[in-house]
N, C-alpha and C positions, 0 to 999 in steps of 0.2 A: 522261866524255864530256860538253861541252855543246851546249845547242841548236844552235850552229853547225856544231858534229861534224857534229848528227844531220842537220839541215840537207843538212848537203853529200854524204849517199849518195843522197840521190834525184834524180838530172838531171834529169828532169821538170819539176822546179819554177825552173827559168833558161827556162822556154818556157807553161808552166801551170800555172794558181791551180789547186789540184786541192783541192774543200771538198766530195768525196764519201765520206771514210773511215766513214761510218756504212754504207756497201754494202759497198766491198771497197779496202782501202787497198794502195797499190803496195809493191813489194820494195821494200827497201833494197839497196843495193851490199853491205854486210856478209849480209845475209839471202841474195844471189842469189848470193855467193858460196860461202857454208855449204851451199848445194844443190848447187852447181857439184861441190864437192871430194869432197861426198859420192856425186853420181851418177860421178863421175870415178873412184872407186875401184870401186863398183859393176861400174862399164862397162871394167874392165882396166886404164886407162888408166894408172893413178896405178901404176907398178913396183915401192913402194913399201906398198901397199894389198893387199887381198885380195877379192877378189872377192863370197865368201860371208863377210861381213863381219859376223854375227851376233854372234858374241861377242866379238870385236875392237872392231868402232865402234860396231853398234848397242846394244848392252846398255851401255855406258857413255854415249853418247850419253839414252839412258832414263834412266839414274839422274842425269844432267846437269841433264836438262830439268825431269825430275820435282822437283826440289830447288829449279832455280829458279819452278818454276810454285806449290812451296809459299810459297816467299819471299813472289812477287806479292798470294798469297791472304789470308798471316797464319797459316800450319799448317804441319802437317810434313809431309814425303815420303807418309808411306805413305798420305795422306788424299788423294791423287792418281792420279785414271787419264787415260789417253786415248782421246777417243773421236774421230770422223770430221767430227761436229760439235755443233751447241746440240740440233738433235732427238735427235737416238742417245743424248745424255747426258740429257734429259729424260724417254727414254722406258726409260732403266734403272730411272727412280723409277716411272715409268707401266703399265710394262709388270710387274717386279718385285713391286711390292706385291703381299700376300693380301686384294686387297680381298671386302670384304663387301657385303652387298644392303642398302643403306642410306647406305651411306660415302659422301662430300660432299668435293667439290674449289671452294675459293674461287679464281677469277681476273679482277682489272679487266676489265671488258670493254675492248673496242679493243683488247687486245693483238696482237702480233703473232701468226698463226696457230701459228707454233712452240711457242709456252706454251698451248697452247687442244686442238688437235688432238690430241696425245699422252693428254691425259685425255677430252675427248668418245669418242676410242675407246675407253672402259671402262665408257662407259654400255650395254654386251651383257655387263658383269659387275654390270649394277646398279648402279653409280656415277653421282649424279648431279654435275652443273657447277652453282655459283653465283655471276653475274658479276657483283663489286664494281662499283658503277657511278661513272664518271668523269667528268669534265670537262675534253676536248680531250687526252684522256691521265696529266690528275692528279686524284687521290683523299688522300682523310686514309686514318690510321690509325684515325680510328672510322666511314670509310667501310668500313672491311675491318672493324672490331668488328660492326656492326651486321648486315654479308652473313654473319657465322658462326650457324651452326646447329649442335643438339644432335651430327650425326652428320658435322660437317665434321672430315675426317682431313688434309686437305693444304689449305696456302694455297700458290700459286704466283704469282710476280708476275715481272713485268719490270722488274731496277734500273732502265733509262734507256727509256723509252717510245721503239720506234724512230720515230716523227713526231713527237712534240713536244717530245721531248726532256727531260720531266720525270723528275726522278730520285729515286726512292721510300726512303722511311725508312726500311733495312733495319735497322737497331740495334732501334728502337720497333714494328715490325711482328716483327721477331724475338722479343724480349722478350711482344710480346701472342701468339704463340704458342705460347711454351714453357710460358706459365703456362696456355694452354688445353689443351696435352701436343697440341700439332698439329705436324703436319713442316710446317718452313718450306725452301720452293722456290725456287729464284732463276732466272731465265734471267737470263743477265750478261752477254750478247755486245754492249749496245751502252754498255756502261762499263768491264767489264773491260781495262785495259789504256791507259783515259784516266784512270780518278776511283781512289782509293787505297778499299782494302778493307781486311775485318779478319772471315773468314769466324766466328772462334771470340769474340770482341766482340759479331755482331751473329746469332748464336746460329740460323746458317741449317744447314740439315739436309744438301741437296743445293743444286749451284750446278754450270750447264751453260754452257760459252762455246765457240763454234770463233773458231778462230785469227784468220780473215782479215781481222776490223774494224779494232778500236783495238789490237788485239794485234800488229798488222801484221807478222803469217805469210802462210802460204797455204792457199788450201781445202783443207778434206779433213782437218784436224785441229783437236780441238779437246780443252779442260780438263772432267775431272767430278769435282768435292770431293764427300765423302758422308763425313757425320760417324760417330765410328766408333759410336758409340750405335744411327744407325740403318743402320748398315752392315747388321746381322743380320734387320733386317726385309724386305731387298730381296734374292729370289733372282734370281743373276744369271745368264745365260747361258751355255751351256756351249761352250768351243769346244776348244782345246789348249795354249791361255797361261793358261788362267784360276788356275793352280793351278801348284804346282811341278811340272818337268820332266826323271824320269829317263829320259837317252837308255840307258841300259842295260836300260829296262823297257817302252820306250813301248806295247806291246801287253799291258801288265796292267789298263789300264782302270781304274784306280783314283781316283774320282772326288772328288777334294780340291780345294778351294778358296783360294787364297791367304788369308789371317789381315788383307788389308790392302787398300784398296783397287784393287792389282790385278787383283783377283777379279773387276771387271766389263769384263778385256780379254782379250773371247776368243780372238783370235786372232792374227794378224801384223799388226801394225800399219803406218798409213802409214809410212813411214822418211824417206823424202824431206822430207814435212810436218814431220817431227819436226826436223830438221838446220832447218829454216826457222822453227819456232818457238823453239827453243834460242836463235837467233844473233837472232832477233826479244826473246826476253826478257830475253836479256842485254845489248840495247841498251838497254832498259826499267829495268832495274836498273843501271846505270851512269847514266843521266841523274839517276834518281833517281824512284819513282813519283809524290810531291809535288812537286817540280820540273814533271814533267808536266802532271796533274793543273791546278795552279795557270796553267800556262803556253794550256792548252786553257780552262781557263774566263775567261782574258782574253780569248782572242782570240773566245770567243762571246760576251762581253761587250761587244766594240766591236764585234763583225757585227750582235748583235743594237741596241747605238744607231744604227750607222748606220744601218741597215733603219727603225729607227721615225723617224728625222730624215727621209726621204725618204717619208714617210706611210703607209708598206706595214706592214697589222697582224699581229702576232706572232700563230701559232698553238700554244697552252698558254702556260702560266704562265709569269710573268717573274721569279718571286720567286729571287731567288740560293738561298736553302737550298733549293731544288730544282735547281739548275741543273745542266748536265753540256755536253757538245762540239755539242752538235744545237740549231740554231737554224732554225724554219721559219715560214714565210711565205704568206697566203693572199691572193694576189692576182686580179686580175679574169681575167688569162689566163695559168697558170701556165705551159702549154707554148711559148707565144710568147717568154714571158721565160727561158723555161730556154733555149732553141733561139739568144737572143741573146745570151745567157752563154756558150755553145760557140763561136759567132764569135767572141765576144771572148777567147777561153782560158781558160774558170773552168767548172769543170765539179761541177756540182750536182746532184740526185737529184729526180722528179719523183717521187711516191708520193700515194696518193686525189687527184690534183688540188691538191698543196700543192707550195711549193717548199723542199726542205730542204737545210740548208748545215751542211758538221760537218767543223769543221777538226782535224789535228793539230797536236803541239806543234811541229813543224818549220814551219807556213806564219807565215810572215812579215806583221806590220802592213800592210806594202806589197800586200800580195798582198790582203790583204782590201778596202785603200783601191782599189787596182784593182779590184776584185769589184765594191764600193759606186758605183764610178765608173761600170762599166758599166751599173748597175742605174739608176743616176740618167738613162743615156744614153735607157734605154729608157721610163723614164716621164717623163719630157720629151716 
C-alpha cells in the first residue's frame, strides 16, 4: 500500500485538513469496513456468518491482531494483551504491583493525567510520586538520573509529550533503568502507530497505548506489552478469560492463569474494537512503519517552518532527535485562531491555551500550505 492508497480511504480529506490525530483520528474505508462485516455477521445479516461468532471469527480475529500488534512493537504474540485503553493498561502495572511502604514512582511532570493518576492512587499503599522536572514537556535522561531515589521502583514516562510533542529517549532511559533494576513504563498513545519502536531494544517493562490516535482504530481498544520477566511481578485480575477455558468444567473454579500475557484479559473483550484495530494495523504494516514514521515527521517539519516563518513561537523543543507528529503553538489568542481554522476547514486541537497540529502520514503538503495559508489570513 502507498501513501496514495492510504490517502484515498479517508473522504474527508477532499473537503478537510484534518491536523488533529493526536486526540482522535478518523476511520479509514478499510477500518469502517472491517467493523461493518464484522457487526454484519454478529447482527445475522451475513448468511454466511454465525451469529455467536466466538470461536469462528473472534479467536482467530485475536490471534490475527495479536501478531500484528507484536510486529508493530518488536516482540512476539504472547508479550501482547488488550485492554480498553492507555489507563486500564497502566493501571495493570499500578494497580498489580505488591508495592511496599516506601516504593517511589518517577514521572516528568506535565504529563498527561493518564501516566500520573494511576500511581498517585497508591499513595493509600504508601507509594510515593517523584516529578522529573521538564521544560514545556522535554527533560534529559539525567533529568530522570537525578529525580531517582534509593526506593524508586517504577519510572513512567510519556514517549510523545501529548502538548509539545517531545519524544523521550526510550533506548537511554531504558538502559538507565535496567542497570538501576527499575520497571521501565511507557505510556505510548501519542507515538505508537506514528514513530517506529523496538519494545525489547529499548528494554521497557510495560507499554500502554489505546487505539484511537496514531494507531487510527477506534475507542475502547487499546495494546498492553509487559515483558515476560516482569510478567510475574504483576498480579492480574480475575475475570473468566484470564486463564484457559474448559467448557466441560466451567463451575470447577480452578483458578489458573494464562503463562503469557493474556493473563491480564479478564474478560470479553471489545470485538468490534478489535476487527478495527486489526484492519487499522494492517494498513500500518503494509505502508511500512518507517515509511510512516518518516513521512509524519516531514510533514511536522514543514508545519512547524511554516508556523515560525509567519512569527508564531513553537511550544517545546525543535530539536529533530526529539521530534515526533505534534507541532504546537502559543499564540496571543489561541481560541480565536483555532475557531478561524474551522471556517477555513483545518481542524486543530486547543489544549491549556496552546494550539496544537498533528498530522498523519496521509495529509498532503497542500493541506498543510492551506493550513499555513489560513494562519497567515488570520495574523494579518
Amino acid at each position: 500500500m502507498t501513501l496514495e492508497d492510504f490517502r484515498s480511504g479517508f473522504p474527508h480529506a477532499e473537503r478537510l485538513v484534518y491536523l488533529n490525530h493526536a486526540a482522535t483520528s478518523p476511520l479509514s474505508t478499510p477500518v469502517r469496513e472491517a467493523m461493518e462485516a464484522y457487526t454484519r455477521e454478529r447482527g445475522g445479516i451475513d448468511p454466511a456468518g454465525e451469529i455467536d461468532a466466538f470461536e469462528t471469527t473472534l479467536l482467530p480475529l485475536l490471534i490475527d491482531t495479536r501478531e500484528k500488534a507484536a510486529e508493530l512493537l518488536g516482540t512476539g504474540p504472547d508479550r501482547v494483551a488488550f485492554v480498553q485503553n492507555t489507563s486500564a493498561g497502566l493501571n495493570v502495572l499500578a494497580e498489580g504491583l505488591d508495592w511496599q511502604a516506601g516504593d517511589r514512582v518517577a514521572i516528568p511532570d506535565g504529563s498527561f493525567p493518564t501516566n500520573v493518576f494511576p500511581f498517585l492512587n497508591q499513595r493509600q499503599r504508601g507509594v510515593a510520586v517523584d516529578f522529573i522536572p521538564t521544560d514545556e514537556g522535554s527533560f534529559s535522561v539525567k533529568d530522570v538520573e537525578r529525580t531517582l531515589r534509593p526506593g524508586t521502583r517504577v519510572v513512567s514516562i510519556s514517549w510523545v509529550h501529548f502538548l509539545s510533542g517531545f519524544r523521550a529517549d526510550l533506548r537511554e532511559i531504558g538502559r538507565l533503568c535496567a542497570d538501576r533494576d527499575i520497571l521501565f513504563c511507557v505510556d505510548a498513545i501519542q507515538g505508537l502507530g506514528a514513530l517506529q519502536i523496538d519494545v525489547d531494544e529499548c528494554q521497557i517493562d510495560v507499554l500502554a497505548a489505546g487505539g484511537h490516535k496514531w494507531m487510527m482504530a477506534t475507542q475502547g481498544i487499546g495494546i498492553l506489552y509487559c515483558s515476560q520477566d516482569v510478567q510475574g511481578q504483576i498480579q492480574p485480575s480475575a475475570g473468566w478469560l484470564h486463564g484457559p477455558v474448559d467448557w466441560e468444567k466451567l463451575d470447577d473454579y480452578e483458578l489458573t492463569f494464562h503463562d503469557d500475557a493474556r493473563r491480564f484479559e479478564a474478560g470479553t473483550l471489545n470485538s468490534v474494537g478489535l476487527a478495527a484495530l486489526n484492519a487499522a494495523l494492517e494498513q500500518n504494516l503494509e505502508i511500512g512503519p518507517k515509511n510512516i514514521e518518516d513521512r509524519i515527521r516531514d510533514l511536522a517539519a514543514h508545519l512547524a517552518g511554516g508556523l515560525a516563518g509567519l512569527g508564531l513561537r513553537r511550544y517545546g523543543s525543535s530539536n529533530p532527535a526529539h521530534g515526533s507528529g505534534i507541532v504546537t503553538i502559543a499564540p496571543d489568542d489561541p481560541e480565536a485562531l483555532a475557531a478561524h481554522l474551522k471556517e477555513e476547514g483545518v481542524v486543530t486541537a486547543l489544549r491549556n491555551r496552546k494550539l496544537r497540529f498533528a498530522p498523519h502520514a496521509y495529509v498532503a503538503i497542500d493541506d498543510l500550505d492551506r493550513a499555513l495559508e489560513a494562519v497567515a489570513q488570520f495574523t494579518a
